[in-house]
N, C-alpha and C positions, 0 to 999 in steps of 0.2 A: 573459496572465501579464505582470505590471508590470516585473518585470525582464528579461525578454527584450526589452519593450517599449523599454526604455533603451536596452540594449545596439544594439539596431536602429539607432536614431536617434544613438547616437554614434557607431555603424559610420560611419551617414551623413554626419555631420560631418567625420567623418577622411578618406574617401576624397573628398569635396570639399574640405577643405584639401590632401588628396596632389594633386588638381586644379590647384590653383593654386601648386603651389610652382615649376614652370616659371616662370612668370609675374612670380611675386616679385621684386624685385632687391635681393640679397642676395646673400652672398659664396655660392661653388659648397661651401665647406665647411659655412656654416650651412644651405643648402638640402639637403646628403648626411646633415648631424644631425638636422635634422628630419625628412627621410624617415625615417631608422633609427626615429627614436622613434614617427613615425605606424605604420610596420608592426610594430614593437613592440605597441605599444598594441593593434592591431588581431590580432595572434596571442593575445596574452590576451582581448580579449574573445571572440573565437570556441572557444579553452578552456574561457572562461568558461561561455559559452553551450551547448556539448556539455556540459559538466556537469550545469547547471542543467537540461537535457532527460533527463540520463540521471536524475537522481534519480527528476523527474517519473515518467520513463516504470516506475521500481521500484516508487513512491505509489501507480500507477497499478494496475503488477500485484498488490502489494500487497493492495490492497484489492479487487481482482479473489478474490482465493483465498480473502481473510477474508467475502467476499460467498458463496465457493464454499459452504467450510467453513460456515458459520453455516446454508443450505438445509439440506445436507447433515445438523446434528445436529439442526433442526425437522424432519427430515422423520424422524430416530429415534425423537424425542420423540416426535411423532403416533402412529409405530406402538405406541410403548411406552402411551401413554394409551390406545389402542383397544385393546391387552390387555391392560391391567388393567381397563378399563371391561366386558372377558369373562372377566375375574377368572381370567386364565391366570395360572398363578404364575411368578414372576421367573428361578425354576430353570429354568423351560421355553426360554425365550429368551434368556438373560445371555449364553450362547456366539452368538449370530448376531449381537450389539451390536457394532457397528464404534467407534464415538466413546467411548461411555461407558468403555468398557472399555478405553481404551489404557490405557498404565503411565503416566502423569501423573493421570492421575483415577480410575484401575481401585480404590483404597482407598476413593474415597466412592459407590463403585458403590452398595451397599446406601441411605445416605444421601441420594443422587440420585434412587432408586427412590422411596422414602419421598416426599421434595420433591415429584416427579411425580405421585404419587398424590392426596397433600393437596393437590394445588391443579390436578386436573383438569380446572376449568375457565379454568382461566388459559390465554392465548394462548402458542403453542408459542416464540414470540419470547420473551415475557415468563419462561417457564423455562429457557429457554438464557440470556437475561441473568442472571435470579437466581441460576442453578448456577456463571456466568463458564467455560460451556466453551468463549467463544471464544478469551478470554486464554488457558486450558491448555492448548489445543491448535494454537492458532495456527500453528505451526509443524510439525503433522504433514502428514508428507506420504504422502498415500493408498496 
């Protein structure tokens, strides 16, 4: 990550000029304001930088659960193509449907069935895109 990468490398630069401000000759006032500003600088960037990790590490789980979520409504789809491929009727199974059926999609239930049927042979990825149950449901939690 590029800007971590920064933050790195100006960390580095600051605490070798905090190195060298002994050294300097310079009044002991200007060498106390520059310290200030160098550990200044260096508490923001280490804010900086736990932020910038905590977002990642959200990104991260994020798309951890829209990875879960998305198995999860292919592997409904699948079952729902295998019975209607044994021409079970919809009324038989609509209650054991975890995804399709929440309250954000439960009104295109019948319309989703329909979609799943006509195009039985489309990949179970390719019908959860088309249907967009990841967007509707994104945010359910099991």
């Amino acid at each position: 990550m590029k800007n971590l990468e920064t933050i790195a490398a100006r960390r580095k630069e600051l605490k070798e000029l905090q190195a060298k401000l002994d050294t300097m000759e310079v009044s002991e006032t200007s060498k106390v304001l520059s310290w200030k500003k160098i550990v200044n600088e260096l508490d923001v960037l280490e804010d900086l930088e736990e932020s910038i990790k905590e977002v990642f590490e959200r990104g991260k789980k994020l798309g951890y659960e829209r990875a879960k979520l998305k198995g999860e409504i292919k592997g409904e789809i699948s079952k729902i193509k295998t019975l209607i491929k044994y021409e079970v009727s919809s009324e038989t199974f609509t209650n054991d449907l975890k995804f399709l059926t929440q309250e954000k999609v439960k009104d295109k239930l019948e319309s989703n069935l329909t979609y799943i049927k006509e195009h039985i042979d489309d990949s179970d990825s390719d019908i959860c895109e088309q249907l967009g149950l990841i967007g509707n449901l994104s945010d359910f939690e099991g």
